[in-house]
N, C-alpha and C positions, 0 to 999 in steps of 0.2 A: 504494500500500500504506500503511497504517497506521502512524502511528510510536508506537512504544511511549513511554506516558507516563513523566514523571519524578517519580517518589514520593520524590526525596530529602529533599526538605522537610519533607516528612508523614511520614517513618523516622525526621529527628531530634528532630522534636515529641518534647517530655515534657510530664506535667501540669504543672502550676505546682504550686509549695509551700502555695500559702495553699490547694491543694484537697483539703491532705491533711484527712484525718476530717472531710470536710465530704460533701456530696451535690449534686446537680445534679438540679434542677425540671425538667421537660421538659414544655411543650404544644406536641401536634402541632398543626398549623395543618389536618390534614385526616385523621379517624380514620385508620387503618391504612395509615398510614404507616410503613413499614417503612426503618430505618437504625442502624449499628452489630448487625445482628443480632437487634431487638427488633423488635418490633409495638406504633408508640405508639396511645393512643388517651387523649385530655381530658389531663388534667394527670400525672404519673409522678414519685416522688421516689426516683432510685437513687443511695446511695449512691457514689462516686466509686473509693472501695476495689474494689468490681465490675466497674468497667471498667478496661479498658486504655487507653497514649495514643493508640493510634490512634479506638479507642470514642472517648476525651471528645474527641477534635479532631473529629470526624464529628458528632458532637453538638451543639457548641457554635458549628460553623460553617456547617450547615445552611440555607439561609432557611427550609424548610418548619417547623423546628422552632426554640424561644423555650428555649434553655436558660439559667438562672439560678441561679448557687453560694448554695447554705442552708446554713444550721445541720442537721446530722442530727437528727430526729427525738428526742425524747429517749428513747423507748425502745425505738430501731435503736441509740444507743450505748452503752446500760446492756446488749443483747443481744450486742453485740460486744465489751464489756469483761468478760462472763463465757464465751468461748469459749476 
């Protein structure tokens, strides 16, 4: 029988501080590649605020996908500092 894995690790993951109001680049290494609940395809700039830590830990430790911490866009955070 199977043994149930242990996700304690991956529970107490948090983001890091330096990713607050920042974003994360994503290329999939293979269109529709499906992780964290999205469909990547070429390059994707979301935000960091959108995800959760389980999302940026899924993301950033992927092999299939090259995730890299940006600057947000400059007019994703002029669109966030008027909501």
């Amino acid at each position: 029988m199977a043994q149930p894995r242990n996700n304690t690790k991956a529970s107490a993951f948090r983001k890091p501080k330096e990713a607050e109001g920042k974003a994360l680049r994503v290329v999939a290494k293979r269109d529709g590649f499906r992780r964290a609940g999205r469909e990547w395809h070429g390059a994707t700039v979301v935000p960091t605020s959108e995800l959760d830590d389980q999302q940026y830990l899924q993301l950033t430790t992927d092999p299939m996908l090259d995730a890299i911490l940006v600057d947000l866009p400059a007019e994703s955070a002029t669109d966030s500092k008027a909501e």
